[in-house]
PyMOL Python script that loads the backbone (N, CA, C, O; Angstrom):
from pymol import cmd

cmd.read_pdbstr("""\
ATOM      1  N   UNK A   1      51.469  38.425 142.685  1.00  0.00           N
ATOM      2  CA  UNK A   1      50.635  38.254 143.870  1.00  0.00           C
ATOM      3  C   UNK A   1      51.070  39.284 144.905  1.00  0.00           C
ATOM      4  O   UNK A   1      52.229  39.493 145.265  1.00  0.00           O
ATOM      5  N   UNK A   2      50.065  39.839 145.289  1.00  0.00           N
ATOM      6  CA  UNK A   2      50.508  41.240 146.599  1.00  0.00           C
ATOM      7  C   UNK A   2      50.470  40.193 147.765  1.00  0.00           C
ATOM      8  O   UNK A   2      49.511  39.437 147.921  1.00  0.00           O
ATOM      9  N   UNK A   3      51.492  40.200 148.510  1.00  0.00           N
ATOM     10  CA  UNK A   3      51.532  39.509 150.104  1.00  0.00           C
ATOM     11  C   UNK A   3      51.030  40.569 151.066  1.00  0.00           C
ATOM     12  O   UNK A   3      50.931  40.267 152.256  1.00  0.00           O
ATOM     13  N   UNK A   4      50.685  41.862 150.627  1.00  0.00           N
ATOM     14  CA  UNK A   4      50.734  43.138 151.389  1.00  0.00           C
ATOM     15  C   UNK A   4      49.672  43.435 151.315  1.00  0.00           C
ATOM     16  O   UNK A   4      49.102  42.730 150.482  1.00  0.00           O
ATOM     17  N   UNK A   5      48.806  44.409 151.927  1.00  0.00           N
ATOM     18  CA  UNK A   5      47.395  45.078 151.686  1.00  0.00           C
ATOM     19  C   UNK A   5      48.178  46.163 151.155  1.00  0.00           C
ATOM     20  O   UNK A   5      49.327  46.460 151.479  1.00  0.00           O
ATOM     21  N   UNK A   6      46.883  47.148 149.666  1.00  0.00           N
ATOM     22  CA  UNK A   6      47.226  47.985 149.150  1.00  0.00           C
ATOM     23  C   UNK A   6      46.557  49.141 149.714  1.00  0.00           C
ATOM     24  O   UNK A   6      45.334  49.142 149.857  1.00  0.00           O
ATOM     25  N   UNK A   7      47.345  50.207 150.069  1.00  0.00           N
ATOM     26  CA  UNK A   7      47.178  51.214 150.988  1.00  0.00           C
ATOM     27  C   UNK A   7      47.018  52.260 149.943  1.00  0.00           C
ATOM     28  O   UNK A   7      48.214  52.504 149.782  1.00  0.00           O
ATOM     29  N   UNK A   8      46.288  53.206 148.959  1.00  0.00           N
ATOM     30  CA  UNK A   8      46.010  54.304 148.106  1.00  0.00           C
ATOM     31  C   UNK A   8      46.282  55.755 148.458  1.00  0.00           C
ATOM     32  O   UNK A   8      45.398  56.222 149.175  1.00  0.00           O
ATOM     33  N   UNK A   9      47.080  56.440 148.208  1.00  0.00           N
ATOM     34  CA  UNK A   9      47.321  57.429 148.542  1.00  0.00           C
ATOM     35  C   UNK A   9      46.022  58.466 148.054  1.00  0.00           C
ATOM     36  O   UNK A   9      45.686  59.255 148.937  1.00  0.00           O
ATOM     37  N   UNK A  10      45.299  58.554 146.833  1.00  0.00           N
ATOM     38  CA  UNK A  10      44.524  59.445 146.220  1.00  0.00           C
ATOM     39  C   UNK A  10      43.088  59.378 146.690  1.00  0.00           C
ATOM     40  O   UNK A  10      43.230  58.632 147.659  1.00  0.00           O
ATOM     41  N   UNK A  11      42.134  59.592 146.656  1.00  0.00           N
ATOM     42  CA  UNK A  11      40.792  58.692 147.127  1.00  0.00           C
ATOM     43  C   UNK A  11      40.134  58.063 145.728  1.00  0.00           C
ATOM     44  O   UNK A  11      39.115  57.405 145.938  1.00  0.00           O
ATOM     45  N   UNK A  12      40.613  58.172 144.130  1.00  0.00           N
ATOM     46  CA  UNK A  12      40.453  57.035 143.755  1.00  0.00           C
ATOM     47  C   UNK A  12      41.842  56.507 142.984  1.00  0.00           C
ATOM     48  O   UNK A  12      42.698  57.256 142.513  1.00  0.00           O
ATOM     49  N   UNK A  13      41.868  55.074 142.965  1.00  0.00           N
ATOM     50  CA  UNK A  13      42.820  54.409 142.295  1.00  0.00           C
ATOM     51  C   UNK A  13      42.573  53.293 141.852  1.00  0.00           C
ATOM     52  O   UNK A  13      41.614  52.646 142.273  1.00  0.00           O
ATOM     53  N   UNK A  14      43.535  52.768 140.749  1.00  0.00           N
ATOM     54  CA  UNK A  14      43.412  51.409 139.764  1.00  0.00           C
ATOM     55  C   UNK A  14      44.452  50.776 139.627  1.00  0.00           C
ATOM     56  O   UNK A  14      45.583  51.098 139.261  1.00  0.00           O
ATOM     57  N   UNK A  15      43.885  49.615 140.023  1.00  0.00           N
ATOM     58  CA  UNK A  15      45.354  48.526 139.604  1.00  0.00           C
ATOM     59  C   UNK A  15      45.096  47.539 139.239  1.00  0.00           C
ATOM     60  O   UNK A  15      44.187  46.785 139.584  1.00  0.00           O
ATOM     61  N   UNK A  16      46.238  47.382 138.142  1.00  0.00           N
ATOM     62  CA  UNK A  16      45.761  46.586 136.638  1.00  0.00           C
ATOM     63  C   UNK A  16      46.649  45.098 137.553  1.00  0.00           C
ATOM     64  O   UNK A  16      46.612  44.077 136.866  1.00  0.00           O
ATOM     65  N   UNK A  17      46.959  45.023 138.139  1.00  0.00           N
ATOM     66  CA  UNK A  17      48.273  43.682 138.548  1.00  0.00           C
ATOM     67  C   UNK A  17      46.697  42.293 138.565  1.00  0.00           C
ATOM     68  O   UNK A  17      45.493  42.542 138.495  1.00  0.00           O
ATOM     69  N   UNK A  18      47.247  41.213 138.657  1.00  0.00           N
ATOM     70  CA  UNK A  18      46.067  40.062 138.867  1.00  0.00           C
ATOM     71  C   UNK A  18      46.796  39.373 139.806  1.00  0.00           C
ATOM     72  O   UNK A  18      48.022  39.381 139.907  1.00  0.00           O
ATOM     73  N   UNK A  19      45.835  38.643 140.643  1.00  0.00           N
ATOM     74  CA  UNK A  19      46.302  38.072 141.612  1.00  0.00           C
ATOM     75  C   UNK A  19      45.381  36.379 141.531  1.00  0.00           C
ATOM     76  O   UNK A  19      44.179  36.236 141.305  1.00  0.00           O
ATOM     77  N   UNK A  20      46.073  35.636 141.710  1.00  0.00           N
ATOM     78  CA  UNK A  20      46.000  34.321 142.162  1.00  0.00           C
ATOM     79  C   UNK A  20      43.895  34.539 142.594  1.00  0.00           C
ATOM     80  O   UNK A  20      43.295  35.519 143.035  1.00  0.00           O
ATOM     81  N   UNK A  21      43.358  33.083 142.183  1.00  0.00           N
ATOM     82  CA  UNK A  21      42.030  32.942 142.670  1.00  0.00           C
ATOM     83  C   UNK A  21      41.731  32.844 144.451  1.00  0.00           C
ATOM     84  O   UNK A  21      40.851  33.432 145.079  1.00  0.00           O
ATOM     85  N   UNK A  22      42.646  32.023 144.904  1.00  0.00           N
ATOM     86  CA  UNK A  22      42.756  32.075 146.299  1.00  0.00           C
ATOM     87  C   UNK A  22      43.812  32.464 146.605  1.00  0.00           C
ATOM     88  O   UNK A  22      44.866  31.955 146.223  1.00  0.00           O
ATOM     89  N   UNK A  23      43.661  33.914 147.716  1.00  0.00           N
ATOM     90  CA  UNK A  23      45.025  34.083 148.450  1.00  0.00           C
ATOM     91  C   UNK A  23      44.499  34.950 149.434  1.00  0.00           C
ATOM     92  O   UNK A  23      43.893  35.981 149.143  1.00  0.00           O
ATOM     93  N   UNK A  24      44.727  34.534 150.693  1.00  0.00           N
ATOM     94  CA  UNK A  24      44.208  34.916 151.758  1.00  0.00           C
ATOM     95  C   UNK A  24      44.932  35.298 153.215  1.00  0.00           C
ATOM     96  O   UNK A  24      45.702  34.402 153.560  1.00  0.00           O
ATOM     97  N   UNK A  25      44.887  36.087 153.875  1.00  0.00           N
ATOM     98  CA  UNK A  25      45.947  35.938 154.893  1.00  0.00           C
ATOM     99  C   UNK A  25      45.122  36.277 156.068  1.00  0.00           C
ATOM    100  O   UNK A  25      44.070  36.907 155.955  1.00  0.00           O
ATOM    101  N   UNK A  26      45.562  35.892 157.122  1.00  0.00           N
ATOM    102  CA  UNK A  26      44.935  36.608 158.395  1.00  0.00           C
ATOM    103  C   UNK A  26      46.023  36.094 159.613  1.00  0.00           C
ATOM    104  O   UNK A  26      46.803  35.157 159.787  1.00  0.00           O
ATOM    105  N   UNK A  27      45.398  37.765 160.609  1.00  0.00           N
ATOM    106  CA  UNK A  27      46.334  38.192 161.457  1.00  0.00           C
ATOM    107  C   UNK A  27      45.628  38.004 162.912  1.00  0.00           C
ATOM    108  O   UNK A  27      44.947  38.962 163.278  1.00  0.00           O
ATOM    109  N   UNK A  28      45.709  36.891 163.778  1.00  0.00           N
ATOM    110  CA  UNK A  28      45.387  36.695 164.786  1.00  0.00           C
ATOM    111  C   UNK A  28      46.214  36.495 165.892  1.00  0.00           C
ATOM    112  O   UNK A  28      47.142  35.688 165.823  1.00  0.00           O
ATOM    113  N   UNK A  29      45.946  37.250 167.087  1.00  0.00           N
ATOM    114  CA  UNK A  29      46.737  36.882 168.437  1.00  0.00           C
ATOM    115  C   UNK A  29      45.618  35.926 169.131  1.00  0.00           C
ATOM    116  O   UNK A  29      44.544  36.314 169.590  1.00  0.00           O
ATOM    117  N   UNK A  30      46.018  34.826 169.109  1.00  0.00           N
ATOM    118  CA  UNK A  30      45.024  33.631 169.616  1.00  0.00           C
ATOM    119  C   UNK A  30      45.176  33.557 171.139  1.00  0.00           C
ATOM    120  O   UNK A  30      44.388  32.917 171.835  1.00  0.00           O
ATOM    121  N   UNK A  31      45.976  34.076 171.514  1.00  0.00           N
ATOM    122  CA  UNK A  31      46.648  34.153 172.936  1.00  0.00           C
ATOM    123  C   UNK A  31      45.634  34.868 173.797  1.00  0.00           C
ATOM    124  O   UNK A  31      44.824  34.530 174.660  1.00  0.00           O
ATOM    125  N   UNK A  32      46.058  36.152 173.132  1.00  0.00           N
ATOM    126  CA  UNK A  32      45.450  37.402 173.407  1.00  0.00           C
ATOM    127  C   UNK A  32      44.081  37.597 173.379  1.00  0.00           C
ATOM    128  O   UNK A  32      43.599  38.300 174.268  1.00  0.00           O
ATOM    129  N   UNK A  33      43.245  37.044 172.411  1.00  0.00           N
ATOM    130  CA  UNK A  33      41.883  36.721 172.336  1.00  0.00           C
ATOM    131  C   UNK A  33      41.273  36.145 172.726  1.00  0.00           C
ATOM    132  O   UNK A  33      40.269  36.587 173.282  1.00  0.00           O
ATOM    133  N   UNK A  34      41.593  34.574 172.637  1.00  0.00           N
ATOM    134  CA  UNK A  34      41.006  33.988 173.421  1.00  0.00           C
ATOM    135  C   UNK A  34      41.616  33.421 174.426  1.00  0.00           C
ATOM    136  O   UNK A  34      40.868  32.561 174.892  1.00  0.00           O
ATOM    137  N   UNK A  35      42.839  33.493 175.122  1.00  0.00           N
ATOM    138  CA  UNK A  35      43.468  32.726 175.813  1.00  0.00           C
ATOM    139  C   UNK A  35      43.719  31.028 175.528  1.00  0.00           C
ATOM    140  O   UNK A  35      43.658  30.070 176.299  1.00  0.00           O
ATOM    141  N   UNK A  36      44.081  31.142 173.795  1.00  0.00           N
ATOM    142  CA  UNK A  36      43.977  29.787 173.637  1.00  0.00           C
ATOM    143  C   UNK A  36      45.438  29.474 172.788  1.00  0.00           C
ATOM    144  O   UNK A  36      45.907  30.502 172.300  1.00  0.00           O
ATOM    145  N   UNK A  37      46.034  28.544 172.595  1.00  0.00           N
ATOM    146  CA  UNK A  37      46.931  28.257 171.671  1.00  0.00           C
ATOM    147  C   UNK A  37      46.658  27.191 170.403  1.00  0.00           C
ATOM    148  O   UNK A  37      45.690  26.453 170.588  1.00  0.00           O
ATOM    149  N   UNK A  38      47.109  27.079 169.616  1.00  0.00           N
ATOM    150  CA  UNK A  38      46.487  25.573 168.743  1.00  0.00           C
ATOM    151  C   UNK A  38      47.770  25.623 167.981  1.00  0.00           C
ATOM    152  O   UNK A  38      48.695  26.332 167.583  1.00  0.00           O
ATOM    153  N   UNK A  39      47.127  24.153 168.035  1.00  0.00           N
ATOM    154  CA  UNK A  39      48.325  22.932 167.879  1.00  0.00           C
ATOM    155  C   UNK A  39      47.928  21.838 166.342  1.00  0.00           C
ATOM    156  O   UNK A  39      47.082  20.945 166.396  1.00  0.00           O
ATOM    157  N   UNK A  40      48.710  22.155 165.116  1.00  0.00           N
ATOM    158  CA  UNK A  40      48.309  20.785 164.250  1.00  0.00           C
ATOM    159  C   UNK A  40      49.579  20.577 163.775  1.00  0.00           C
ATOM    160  O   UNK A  40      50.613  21.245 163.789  1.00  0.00           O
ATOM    161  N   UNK A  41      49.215  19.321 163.281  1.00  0.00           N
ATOM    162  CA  UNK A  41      50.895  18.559 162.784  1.00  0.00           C
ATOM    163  C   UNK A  41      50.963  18.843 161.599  1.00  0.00           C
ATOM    164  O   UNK A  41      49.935  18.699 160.938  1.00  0.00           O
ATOM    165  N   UNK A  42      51.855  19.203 161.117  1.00  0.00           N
ATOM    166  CA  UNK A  42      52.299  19.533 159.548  1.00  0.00           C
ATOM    167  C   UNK A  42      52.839  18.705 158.772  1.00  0.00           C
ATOM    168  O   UNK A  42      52.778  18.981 157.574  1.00  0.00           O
ATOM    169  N   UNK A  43      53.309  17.850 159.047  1.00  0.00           N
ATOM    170  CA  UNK A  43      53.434  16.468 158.021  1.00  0.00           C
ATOM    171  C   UNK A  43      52.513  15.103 158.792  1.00  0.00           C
ATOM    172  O   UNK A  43      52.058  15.094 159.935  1.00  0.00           O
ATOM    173  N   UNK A  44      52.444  14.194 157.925  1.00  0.00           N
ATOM    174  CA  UNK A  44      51.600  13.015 157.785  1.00  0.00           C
ATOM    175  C   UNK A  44      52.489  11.722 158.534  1.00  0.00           C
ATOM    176  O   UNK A  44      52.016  10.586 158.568  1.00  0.00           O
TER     177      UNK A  44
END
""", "prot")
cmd.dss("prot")
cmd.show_as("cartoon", "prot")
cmd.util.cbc("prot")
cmd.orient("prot")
């Protein structure tokens, strides 16, 4: 599984690796955007 975005040095390239059906990441300043913070509980 890549945790990383793949950055290509050539303008074309192939990669044989497989990755997981769901895997997703995202990069938000919630602060900064919207002036908001959020809050959820992580255990039950």
């Amino acid at each position: 599984i890549w945790h990383e975005g793949v950055f290509p040095i050539e303008e074309k390239s192939s990669f044989q690796g497989r990755q997981g059906k769901v895997h997703a990441r995202v990069s938000i300043d919630l602060q900064k955007e919207f002036k908001k913070y959020i809050y959820f509980k992580t255990s039950f």
